[in-house]
DRENTORZA-234336 format. One line per 3 residues: their letters; for each residue z, y, x of C-alpha. Coordinates in steps of 0.02 Angstrom, whole numbers. Example, Ala and Ser with C-alpha at 12.3 -4.5 7.8 and 13.67 -1.06 7.14 Angstrom:
<nulos>
as = 390/-225/615 | 357/-53/684
</nulos>
This chain:
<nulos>
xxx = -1273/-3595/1822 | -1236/-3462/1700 | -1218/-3262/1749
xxx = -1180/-3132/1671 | -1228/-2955/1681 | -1184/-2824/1573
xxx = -1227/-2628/1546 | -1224/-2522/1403 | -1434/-2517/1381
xxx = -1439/-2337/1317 | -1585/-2373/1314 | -1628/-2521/1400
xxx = -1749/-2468/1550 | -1870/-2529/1663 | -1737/-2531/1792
xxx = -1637/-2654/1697 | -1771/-2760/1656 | -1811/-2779/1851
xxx = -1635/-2825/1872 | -1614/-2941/1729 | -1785/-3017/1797
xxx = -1704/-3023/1970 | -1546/-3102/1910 | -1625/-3222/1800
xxx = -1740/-3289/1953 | -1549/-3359/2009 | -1474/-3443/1860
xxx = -1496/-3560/1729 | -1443/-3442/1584 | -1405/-3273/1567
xxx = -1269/-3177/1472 | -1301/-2979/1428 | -1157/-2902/1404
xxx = -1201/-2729/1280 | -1049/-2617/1328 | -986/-2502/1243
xxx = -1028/-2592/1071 | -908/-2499/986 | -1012/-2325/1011
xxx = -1149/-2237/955 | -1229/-2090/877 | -1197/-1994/1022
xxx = -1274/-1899/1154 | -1224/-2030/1275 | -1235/-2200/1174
xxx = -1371/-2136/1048 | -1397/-2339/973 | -1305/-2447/893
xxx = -1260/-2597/962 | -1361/-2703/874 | -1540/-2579/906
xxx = -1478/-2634/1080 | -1463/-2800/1041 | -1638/-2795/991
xxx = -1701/-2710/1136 | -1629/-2834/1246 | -1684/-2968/1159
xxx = -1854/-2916/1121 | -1889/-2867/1307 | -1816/-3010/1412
xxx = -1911/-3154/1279 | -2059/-3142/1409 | -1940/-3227/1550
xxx = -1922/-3425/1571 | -1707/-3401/1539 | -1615/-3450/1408
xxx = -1517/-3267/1357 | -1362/-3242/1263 | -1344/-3041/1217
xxx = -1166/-3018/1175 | -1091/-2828/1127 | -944/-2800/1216
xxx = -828/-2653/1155 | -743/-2547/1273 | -559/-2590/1313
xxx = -462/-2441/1403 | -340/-2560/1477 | -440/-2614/1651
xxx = -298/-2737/1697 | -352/-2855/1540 | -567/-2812/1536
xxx = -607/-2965/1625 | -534/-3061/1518 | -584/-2979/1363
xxx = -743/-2984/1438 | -718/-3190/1428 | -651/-3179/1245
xxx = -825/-3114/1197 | -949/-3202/1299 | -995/-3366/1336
xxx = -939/-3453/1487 | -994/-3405/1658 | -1012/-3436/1843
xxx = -1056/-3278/1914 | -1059/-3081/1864 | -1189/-2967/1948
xxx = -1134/-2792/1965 | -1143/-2641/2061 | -1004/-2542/1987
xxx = -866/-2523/2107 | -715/-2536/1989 | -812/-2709/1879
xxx = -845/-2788/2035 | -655/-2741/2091 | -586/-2827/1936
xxx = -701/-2965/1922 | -657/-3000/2093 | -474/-2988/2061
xxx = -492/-3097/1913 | -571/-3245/2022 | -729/-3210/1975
xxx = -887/-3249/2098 | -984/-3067/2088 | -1142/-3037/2150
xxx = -1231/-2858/2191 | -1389/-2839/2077 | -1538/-2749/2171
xxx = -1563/-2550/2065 | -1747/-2495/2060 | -1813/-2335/2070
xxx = -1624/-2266/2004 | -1689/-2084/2015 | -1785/-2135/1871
xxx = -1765/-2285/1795 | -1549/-2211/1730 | -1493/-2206/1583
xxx = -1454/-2013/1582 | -1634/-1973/1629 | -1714/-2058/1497
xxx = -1601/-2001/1366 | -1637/-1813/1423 | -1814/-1843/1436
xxx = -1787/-1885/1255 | -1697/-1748/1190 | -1815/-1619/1278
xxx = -1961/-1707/1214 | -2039/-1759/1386 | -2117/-1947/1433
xxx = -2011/-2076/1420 | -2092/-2223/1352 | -2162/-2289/1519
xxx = -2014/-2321/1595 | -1946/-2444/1451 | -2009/-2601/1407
xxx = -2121/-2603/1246 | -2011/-2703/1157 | -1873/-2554/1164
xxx = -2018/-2415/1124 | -2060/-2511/962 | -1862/-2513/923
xxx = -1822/-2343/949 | -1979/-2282/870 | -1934/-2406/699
xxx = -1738/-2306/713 | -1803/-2134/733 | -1699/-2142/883
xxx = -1796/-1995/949 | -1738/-1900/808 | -1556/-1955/816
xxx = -1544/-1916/980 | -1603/-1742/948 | -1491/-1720/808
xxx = -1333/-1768/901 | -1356/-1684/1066 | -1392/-1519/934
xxx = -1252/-1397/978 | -1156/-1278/805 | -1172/-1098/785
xxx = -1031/-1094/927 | -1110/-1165/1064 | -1006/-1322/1037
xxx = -1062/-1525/1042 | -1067/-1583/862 | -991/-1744/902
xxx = -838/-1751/1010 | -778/-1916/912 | -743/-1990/1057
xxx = -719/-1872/1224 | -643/-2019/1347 | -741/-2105/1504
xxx = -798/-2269/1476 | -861/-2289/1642 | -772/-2436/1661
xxx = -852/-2562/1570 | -1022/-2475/1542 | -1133/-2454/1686
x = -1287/-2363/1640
</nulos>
């Protein structure tokens, strides 16, 4: 059996690595979706998709899986995600989410979705980490090593600095893109 999971990984956390560990304990292979591929340099999606290609990859070696990481870009169309979702991954049996609207269209699309247990989520979140970032405070012990020695080799700390910096106005730096992707994009 094949599942599929996917999140955007910004960055990839503890949290996600219990879940991925979780999910894997269930299925043959794994696919990890990296949402919002088509984004980053931001305050929100600091890394490229491919850093987070390499964070996934590097941190889920250690489990007995075979792991596909695929980046997904957003689609703002929610009637069609599922199966642009399918256009970019490999085939797959089950999706594990806990995002109301995935699971809503996943299930709509005849997909069999699973809930995936969250750990310590006052933590281990994607918002968290990146703040702890910006304002200089621990963060590498809640991320894998793997994902320390890739943002380290990017200077992601510094990026992420950089782009949450605010101009002479008070205003973000980067509004490139000032949309929700909350749909396909869980933390």
């Amino acid at each position: 059996m094949r599942g599929f999971y996917i999140g955007r990984f910004q960055p990839y956390h503890n949290g996600h690595h219990r879940m991925v560990a979780e999910i894997a304990s269930e299925v043959d292979e794994l696919v990890l979706g990296i949402g919002s591929a088509n984004d980053s340099h931001s305050p929100r999606n600091p890394f490229t998709a491919g850093e987070r290609v390499m964070m996934v990859t590097k941190s889920v070696a250690e489990l007995d899986v075979t792991t596909y990481a695929v980046p997904i870009e957003d689609l703002d169309r929610n009637s069609v995600w599922v199966s642009h979702v399918q256009s970019m991954s490999p085939a797959f049996d089950v999706a594990y989410s806990n995002n109301p609207l995935v699971i809503q269209l996943f299930s709509e699309a005849g997909v069999d979705v699973r809930q995936s247990p969250m750990f310590n989520r006052d933590v281990l979140e994607g918002a968290e980490l990146r703040e702890r970032m910006i304002s200089g405070d621990d963060w590498r012990g809640l991320v894998p090593e793997p994902v320390v020695e890739v943002i380290e080799e990017v200077d992601g700390i510094e990026r992420i600095q950089r782009v949450s910096d605010t101009d002479a106005n008070g205003g973000e730096l980067n509004r490139a893109h000032a949309g929700s992707d909350e749909t396909s994009d869980p933390e």
